[in-house]
Steps between C-alpha positions, in 0.01 A plus 500: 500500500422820745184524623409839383551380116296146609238726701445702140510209285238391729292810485516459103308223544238636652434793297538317204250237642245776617542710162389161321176480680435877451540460160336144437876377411432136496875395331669715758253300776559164375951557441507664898221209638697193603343171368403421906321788558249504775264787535297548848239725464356740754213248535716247531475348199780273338558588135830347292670614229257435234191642707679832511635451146116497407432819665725704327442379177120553547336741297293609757827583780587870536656669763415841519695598776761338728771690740715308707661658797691427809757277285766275705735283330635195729786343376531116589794440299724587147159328343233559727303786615168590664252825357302622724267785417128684500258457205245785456286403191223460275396333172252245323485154464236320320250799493574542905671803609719472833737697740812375624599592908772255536827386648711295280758316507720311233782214525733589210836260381760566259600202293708498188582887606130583439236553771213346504167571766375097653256604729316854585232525756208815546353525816231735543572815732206589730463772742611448808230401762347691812280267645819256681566313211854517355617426157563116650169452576288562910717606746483173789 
């Protein structure tokens, strides 16, 4: 297969896996979420499949508001790929309202010619620092 038509069957994915949690799509969340999903939260929290599973099916989740920007799509292979992209967002969980300002990043494979996300990761963005720290931590 060329890469341009694997590069858009990859970016499929991904808007059909963002459009679910706009619209609280939990059958469209639970066909594109491989059974070994790992979530890593911004506060580094490990969540699997059935953790996130529970989120969307919770009465109380709503996302108001997400944009995702600064897409890249890093094919591996015929049946793997890497999304990279920026999550501006908002919503509600259990009666707690929060904003998103995050990096994220998602492990995706194809198998049985359907593709599948395994892992994603959100890592908070922060400003960038003045006072000699960098975004690795003190300068030596």
């Amino acid at each position: 297969m060329d890469t341009v038509a694997l590069r858009e069957e990859v970016d499929q994915l991904r808007k059909a896996w963002n459009a679910a949690w706009l619209e609280n799509d939990s059958a469209t969340v639970d066909r594109l979420m491989a059974p070994e999903y790992v979530y890593i939260g911004p506060n580094g929290q490990v969540s699997d499949r059935s953790i996130i599973m529970g989120v969307i099916l919770s009465p109380s989740y709503k996302l108001h508001h997400a944009e995702w920007t600064e897409v890249q799509i890093k094919l591996l292979s015929d049946s793997a790929a890497v999304i990279i992209d920026h999550l501006h967002g908002s919503g509600t969980l259990n009666g707690n309202t929060f904003t998103d300002d995050n990096r994220c990043s998602r492990v995706c494979l194809r198998r049985n010619g359907a593709w599948q996300i395994v892992f994603e990761q959100a890592s908070e963005v922060r400003a960038a620092q003045v006072d000699g720290e960098s975004s690795l931590g003190k300068r030596p």
